[in-house]
C-alpha positions in Angstrom: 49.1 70.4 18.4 46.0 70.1 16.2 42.6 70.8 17.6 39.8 68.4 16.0 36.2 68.3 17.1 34.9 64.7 15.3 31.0 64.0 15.3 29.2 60.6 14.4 25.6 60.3 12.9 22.9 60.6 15.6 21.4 57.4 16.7 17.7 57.7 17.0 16.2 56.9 19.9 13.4 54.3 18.8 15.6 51.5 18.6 18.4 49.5 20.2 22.0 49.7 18.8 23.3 47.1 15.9 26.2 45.9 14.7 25.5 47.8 11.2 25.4 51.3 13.5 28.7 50.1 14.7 30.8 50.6 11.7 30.6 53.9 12.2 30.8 54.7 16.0 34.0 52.4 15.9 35.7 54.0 12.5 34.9 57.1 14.1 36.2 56.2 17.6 39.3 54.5 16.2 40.4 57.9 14.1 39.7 59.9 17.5 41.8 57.5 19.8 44.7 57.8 17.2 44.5 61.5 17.1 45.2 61.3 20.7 47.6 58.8 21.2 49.5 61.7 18.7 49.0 64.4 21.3 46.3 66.3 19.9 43.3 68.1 21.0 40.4 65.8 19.4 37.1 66.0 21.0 34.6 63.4 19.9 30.6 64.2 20.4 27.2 62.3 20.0 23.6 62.6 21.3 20.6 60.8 20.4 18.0 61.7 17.9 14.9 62.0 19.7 12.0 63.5 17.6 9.7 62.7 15.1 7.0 60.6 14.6 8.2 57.2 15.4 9.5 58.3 19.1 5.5 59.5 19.7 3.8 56.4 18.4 5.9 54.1 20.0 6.0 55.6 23.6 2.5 55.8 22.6 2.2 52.0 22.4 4.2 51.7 25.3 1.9 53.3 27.4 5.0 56.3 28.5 5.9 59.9 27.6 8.4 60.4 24.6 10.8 61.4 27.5 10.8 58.5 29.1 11.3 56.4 26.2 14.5 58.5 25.5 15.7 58.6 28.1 15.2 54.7 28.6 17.0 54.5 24.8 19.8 56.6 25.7 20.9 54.6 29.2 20.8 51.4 26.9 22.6 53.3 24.1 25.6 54.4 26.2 25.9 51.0 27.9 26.2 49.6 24.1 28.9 52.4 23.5 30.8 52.0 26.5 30.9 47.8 26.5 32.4 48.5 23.0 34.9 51.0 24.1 34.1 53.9 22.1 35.3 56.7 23.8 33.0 59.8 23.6 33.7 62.7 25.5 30.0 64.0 25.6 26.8 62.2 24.7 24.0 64.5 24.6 20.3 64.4 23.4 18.7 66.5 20.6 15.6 66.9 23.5 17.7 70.2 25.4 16.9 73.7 26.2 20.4 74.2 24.5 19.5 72.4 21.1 16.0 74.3 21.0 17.9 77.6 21.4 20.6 76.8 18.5 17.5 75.8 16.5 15.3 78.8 17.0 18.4 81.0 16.0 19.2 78.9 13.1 15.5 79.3 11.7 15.6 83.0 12.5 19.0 83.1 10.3 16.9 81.5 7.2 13.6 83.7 7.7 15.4 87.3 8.2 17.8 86.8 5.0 14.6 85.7 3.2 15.0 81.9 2.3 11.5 80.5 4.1 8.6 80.5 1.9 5.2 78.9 3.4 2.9 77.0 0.9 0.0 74.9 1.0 0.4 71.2 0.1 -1.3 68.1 -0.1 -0.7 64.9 2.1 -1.7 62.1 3.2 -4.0 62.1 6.3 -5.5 59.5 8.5 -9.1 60.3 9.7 -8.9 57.5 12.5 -5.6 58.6 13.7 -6.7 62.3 13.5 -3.2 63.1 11.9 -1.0 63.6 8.5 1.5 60.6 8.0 4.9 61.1 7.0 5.9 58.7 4.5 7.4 55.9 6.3 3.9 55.4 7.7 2.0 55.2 4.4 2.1 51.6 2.7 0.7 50.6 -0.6 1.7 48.7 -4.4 4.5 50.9 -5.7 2.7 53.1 -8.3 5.4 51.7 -11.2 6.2 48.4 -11.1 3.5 47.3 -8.6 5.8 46.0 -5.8 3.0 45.4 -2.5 4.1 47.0 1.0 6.3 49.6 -0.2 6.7 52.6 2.1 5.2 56.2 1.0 8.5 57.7 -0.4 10.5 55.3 -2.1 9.8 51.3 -3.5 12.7 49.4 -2.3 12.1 47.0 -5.9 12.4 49.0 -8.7 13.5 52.3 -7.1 11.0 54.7 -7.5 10.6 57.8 -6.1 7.1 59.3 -6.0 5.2 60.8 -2.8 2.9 58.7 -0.8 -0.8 60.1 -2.0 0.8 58.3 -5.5 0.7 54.5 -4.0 -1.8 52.6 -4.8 -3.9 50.5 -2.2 -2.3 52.5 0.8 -3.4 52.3 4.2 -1.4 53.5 7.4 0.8 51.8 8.9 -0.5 52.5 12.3 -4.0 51.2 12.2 -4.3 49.9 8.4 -6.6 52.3 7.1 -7.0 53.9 4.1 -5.5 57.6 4.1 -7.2 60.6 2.8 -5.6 63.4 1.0 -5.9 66.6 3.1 -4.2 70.2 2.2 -1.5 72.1 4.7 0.4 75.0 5.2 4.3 74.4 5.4 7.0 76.0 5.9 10.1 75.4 3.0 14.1 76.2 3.4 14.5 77.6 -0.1 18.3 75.3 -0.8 18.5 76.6 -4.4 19.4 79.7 -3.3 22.6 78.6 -1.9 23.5 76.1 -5.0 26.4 78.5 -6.0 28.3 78.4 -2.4 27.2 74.5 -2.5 28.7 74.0 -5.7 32.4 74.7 -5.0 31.3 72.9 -1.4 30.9 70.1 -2.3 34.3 69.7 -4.5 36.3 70.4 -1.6 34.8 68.6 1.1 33.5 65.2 0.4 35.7 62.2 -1.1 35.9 62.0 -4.8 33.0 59.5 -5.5 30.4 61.5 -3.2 31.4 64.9 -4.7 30.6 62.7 -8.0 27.0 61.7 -7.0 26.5 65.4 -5.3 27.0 67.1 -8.4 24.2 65.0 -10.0 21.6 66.9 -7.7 23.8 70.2 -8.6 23.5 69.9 -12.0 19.5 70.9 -11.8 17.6 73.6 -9.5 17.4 72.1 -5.9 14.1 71.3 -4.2 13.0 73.6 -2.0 13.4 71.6 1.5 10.0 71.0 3.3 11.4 72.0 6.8 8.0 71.5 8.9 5.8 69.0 10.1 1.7 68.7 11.8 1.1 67.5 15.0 0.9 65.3 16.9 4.6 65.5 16.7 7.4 65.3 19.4 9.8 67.9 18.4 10.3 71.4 18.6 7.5 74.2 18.0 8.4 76.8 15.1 8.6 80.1 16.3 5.3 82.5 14.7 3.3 79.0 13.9 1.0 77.0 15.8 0.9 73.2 15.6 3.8 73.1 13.5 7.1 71.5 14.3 10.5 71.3 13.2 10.8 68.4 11.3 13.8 66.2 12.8 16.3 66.3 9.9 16.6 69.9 11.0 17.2 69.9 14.8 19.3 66.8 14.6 22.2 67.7 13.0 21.6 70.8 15.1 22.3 68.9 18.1 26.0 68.7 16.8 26.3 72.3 17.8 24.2 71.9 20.7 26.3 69.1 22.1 29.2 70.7 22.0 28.0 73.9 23.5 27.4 71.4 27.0 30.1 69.4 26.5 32.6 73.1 26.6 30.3 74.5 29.7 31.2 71.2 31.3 34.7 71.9 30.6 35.3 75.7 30.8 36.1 75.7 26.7 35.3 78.4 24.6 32.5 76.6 22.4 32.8 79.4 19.5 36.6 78.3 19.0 34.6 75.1 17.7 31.8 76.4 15.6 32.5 79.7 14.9 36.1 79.8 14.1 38.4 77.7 11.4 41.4 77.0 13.9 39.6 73.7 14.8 39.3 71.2 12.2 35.7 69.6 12.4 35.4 66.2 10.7 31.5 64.3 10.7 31.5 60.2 10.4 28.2 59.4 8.4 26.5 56.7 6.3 26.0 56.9 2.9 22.4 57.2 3.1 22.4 60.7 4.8 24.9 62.1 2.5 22.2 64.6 1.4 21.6 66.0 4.2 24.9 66.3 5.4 26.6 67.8 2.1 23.7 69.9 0.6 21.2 70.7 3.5 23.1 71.2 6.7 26.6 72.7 5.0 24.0 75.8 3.6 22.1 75.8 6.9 25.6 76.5 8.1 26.8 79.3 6.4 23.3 81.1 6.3 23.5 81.5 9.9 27.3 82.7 10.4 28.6 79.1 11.6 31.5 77.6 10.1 31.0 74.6 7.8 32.7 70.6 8.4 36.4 70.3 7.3 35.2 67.0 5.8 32.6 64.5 5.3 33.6 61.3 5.8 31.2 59.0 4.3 31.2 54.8 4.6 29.5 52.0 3.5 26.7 50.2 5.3 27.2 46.5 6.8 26.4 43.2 4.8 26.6 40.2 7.0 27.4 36.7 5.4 27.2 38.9 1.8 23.7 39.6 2.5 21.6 42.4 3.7 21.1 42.4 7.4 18.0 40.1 8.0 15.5 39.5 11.0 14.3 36.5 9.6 18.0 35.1 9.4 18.9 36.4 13.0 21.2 38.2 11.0 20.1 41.5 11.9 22.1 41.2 14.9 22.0 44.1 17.9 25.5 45.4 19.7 23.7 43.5 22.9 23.5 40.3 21.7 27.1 40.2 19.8 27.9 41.4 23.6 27.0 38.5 25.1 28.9 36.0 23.3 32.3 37.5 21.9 34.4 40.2 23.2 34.3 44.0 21.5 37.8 43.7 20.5 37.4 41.2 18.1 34.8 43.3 16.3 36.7 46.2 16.5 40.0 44.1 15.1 37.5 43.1 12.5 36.2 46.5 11.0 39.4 47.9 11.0 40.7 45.0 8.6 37.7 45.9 6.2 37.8 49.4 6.9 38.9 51.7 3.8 38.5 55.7 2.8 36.2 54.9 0.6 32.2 54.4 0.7 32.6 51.0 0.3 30.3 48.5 1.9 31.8 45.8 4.3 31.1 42.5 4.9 31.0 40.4 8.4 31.3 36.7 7.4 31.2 34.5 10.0 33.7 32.3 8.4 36.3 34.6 7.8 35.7 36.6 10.8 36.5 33.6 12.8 39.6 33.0 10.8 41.0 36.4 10.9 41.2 36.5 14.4 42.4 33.1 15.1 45.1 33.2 12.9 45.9 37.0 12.5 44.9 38.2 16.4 45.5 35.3 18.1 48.0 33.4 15.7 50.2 35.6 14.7 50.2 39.0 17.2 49.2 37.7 20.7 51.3 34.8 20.6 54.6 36.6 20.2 53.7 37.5 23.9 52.3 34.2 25.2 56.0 32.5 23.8 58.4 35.1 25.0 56.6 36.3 28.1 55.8 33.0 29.0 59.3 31.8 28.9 61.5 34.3 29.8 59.6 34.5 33.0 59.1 31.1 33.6 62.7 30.0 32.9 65.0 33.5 32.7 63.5 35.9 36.1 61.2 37.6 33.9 63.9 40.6 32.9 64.1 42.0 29.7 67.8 42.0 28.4 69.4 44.0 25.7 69.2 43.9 21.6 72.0 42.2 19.7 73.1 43.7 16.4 70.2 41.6 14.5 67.2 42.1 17.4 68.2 46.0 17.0 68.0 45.9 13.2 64.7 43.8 13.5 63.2 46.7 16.0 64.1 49.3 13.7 62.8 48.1 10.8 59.2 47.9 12.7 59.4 51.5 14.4 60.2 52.5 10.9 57.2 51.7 9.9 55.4 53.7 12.2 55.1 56.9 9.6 53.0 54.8 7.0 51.1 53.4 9.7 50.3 56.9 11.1 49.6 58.0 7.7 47.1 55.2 6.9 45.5 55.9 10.0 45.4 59.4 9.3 43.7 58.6 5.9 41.5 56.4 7.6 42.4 53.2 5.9 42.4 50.9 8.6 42.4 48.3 6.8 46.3 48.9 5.0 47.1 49.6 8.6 45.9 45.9 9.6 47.8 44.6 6.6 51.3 46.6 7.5 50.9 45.3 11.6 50.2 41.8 10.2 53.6 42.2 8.3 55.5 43.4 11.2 54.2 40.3 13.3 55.3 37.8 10.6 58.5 38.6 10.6 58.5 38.8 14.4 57.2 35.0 14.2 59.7 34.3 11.7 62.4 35.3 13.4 61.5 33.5 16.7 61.1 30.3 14.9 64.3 30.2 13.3 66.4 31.3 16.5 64.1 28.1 18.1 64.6 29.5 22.0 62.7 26.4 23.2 65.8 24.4 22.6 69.0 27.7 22.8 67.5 27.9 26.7 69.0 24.4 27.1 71.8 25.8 26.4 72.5 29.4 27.1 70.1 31.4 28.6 71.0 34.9 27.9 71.3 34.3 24.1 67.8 33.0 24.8 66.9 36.5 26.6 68.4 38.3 23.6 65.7 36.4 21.6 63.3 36.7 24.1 63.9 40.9 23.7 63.6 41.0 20.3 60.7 39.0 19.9 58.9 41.3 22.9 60.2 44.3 21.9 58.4 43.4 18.2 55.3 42.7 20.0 55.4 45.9 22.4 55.5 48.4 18.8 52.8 45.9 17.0 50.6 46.8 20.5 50.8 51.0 20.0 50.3 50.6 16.7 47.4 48.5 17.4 46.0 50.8 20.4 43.6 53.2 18.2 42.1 49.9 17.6 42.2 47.6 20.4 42.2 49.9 23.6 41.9 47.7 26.3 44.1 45.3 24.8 46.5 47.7 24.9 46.0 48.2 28.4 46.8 44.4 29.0 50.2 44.7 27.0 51.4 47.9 29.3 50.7 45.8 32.4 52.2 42.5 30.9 55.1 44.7 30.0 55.2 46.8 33.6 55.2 50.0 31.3 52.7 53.5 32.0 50.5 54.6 29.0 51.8 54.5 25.5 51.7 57.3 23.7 52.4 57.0 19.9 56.1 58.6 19.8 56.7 55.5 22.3 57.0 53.0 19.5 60.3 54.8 18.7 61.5 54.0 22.3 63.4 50.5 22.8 62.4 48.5 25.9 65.8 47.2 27.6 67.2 45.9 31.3 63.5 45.8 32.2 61.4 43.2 34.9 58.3 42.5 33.0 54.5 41.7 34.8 52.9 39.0 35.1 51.6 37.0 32.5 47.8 36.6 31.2 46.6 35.6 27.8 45.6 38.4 25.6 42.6 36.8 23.4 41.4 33.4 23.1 40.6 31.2 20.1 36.7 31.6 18.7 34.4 28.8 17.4 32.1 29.4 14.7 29.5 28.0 17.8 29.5 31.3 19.2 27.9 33.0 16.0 25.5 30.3 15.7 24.5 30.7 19.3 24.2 34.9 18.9 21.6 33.9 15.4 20.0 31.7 17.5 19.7 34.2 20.3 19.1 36.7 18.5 15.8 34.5 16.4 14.3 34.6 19.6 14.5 38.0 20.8 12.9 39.2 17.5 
């Protein structure tokens, strides 16, 4: 039995959960569930992200603490998680006693081996505000190609990097003022020092095409990593500084370690067998846009302070919805709530998986084809194998399962054969070849049925019909555990339809004979490209 501890990105806390945030949560969740259903040990952890600036301001605007607008965010994020069936088995918050501890000793780890080096710098301040801004609350003209309302780090037009005291015409964000340049002390993480122990990192750890863009930044010195931020901030305080604060690309990632260390108190584990030893594998789902901080920052934060370092990086794509960036403006920029009330989970989560791959590739959820996919794939092709031959062999044959003929048993095999590529996509994370091999399984399941045409043998002799009627739900039974990482709670539906306990993976071996089935109840239902149009529209009006 393999023991696997499997993080996903931290969800900040300002915001609601979207259906771009899904892609990971549910990659990450359907790997996990897999890794169960196999029989091993795989703990899967998550907390929110909770400090910063944004968190302040806009607790500030809403006339509450930063706590309370956590914790308000992380009741809402959990319901989110849990209507969507991802399966953590501790959600925790970067805000803890625990994850301030971990930080503290993390810091102490970089000061005492001599990698912190204070220096003054320059930033941009707002007078009216009374504080510095980071950079995503300075606006201006891009300083190259003169883009307006470009944030203080990056322009989203041409590209350009440049800090935000370059812009031209800025103001802040908060009340539209013009910033003034001001001079600090702060405190830098000096990463060049581990670029050696990072270079043959980064090889062995990332996929191929993020190694690739990784050893672009290797090839020159690393920055030194500004590690520190001014109040007013909501965050941690540095230990031997006043007013200064970790900043939150520090203590989040932190709050992996943190989150276990609750998560094995709650359950009498031994949390060092998971940080602090390599006989658990530890695996984190992220986006592509955190890959540096993931791969360079937090691997050498790591191994300065005695902790072990991730197995693997597993990086993905983001979401493009009708081939487009996600947009407010189209009602395209859609939250997990308002999918929610319109369409069940499971069709989302069908969905993903047919577009998820290993690589960092971006998907994209097109109404169109969405709708397709599940009518004639889910609904079509999969669930309907049960509705004909549960429907018939208990409406016209007592509901009891049979046994296989030479041809059903041949059929079955064939399928359960299967079940080692399956596992091995599934292992590799490509989701989407495991879609494409079930899909394959249930044609044959449907071609099959049509050509033995039980609707009419029934009129004739029933238990050939109930041989059929075997094959055809023993097919569907194997196409369900294979499908169980992915669709959970239908799953669930298909052992009581089938009066069976919990599958567990090495049960798509087993065959499924002399058995009184349950009761019948339709699986999934048919969509209507109405139901998008209703979750834009919805979704226009909640802004």
């Amino acid at each position: 039995m393999r023991k696997i501890l499997v993080t996903a990105a931290l969800p900040y806390a300002n915001g609601p959960i979207h259906i771009g945030h899904l892609v990971e949560y549910l990659q990450a969740d359907i790997w996990t569930r897999f890794q169960r259903l196999q029989g091993h040990e795989c703990v899967y952890i998550c907390a929110d992200d909770t400090h910063g600036t944004p968190i302040m301001i806009n607790a500030r605007k809403q006339g509450i603490t930063p706590e309370e607008l956590i914790g308000k965010s992380k009741e809402e994020h959990l319901k989110d998680f849990n209507d969507f069936h991802v399966a953590f088995d501790h959600f925790d918050s970067t805000h803890s006693e625990e994850n301030k501890m971990f930080s503290e000793e993390i810091y102490s780890h970089m000061k005492e081996k001599g990698h912190i080096e204070v220096r003054s710098i320059e930033q941009a301040f707002c007078v009216h505000d009374d504080m510095f801004l980071p950079d995503r609350f300075v606006k201006g003209e891009c300083p190259k190609c003169g883009a307006k309302d470009q944030y203080g780090d990056a322009c989203e037009i041409c590209s350009t990097t440049y800090s935000a005291l370059e812009l031209k015409s800025p103001y802040c964000t908060i009340c539209q003022n013009t910033p003034t340049a001001k001079n600090s002390d702060h405190i830098f993480f000096q990463l060049n020092h581990f670029k050696d122990f990072l270079n043959t990192w980064v090889k062995e750890h990332n996929q191929p095409e993020v190694y690739n863009k990784l050893k672009e930044w290797l090839e020159n010195d690393l920055k030194d990593w500004d590690i520190s931020r001014d109040k007013p901030y909501f965050g941690f305080e540095i230990p031997g500084f006043k007013d200064k604060y970790f900043y939150v690309w520090v203590d989040a990632p932190i709050g992996y370690i943190s989150s276990t260390y609750n998560w094995a108190k709650k359950n009498n584990k031994n949390f060092e067998e998971y940080w602090k030893s390599e006989e658990t594998e530890l695996y984190h789902f992220i986006g592509k846009d955190i890959v540096y901080f993931h791969s360079l920052f937090w691997p050498a934060m790591l191994f300065n302070a005695g902790f072990r370092t991730p197995n693997k990086v597993f990086v993905h794509g983001f979401l493009k919805v009708n081939g487009e960036k996600m947009s407010k403006s189209r009602g395209t920029f859609l939250m997990a709530r308002t999918y929610l009330n319109h369409l069940d989970p499971m069709y989302l989560r069908y969905y993903y998986a047919s577009k998820l791959t290993a690589q960092v590739e971006d998907i994209d959820l097109n109404f169109e084809d969405f709708a397709a996919k599940i009518n004639s794939e889910l609904v079509g092709k999969i669930s309907n194998l049960a509705s004909r031959g549960a429907q018939m062999l208990s409406k016209k044959i007592d509901g009891r399962i049979g046994t296989l003929d030479e041809e059903g048993l041949k059929l079955v095999r064939e399928a359960q054969e299967k079940g080692d590529e399956i596992s091995k996509y599934y292992e590799e994370r490509s989701f989407s070849k495991v879609i494409q091999a079930i899909r394959e399984i249930a044609d044959e399941a449907n071609r099959y049925f049509d050509e033995k045409q039980p609707w009419k043998l029934i009129k004739e002799d029933s238990e050939e019909t109930r041989k059929v009627l075997t094959t055809t739900l023993n097919l569907f039974r194997t196409i369900a555990i294979y499908l169980k990482p992915i669709l959970p709670t239908y799953a669930l539906n298909v052992e009581k339809l089938l009066n069976e306990n919990e599958y567990r993976w090495e049960d798509s071996k087993k065959l499924l004979e002399n058995h009184k089935i349950g009761e019948f109840s339709h699986l999934a239902q048919r969509i209507q490209l109405e139901q998008f149009e209703k979750m834009i529209e919805e979704q226009k009006q909640n802004g």
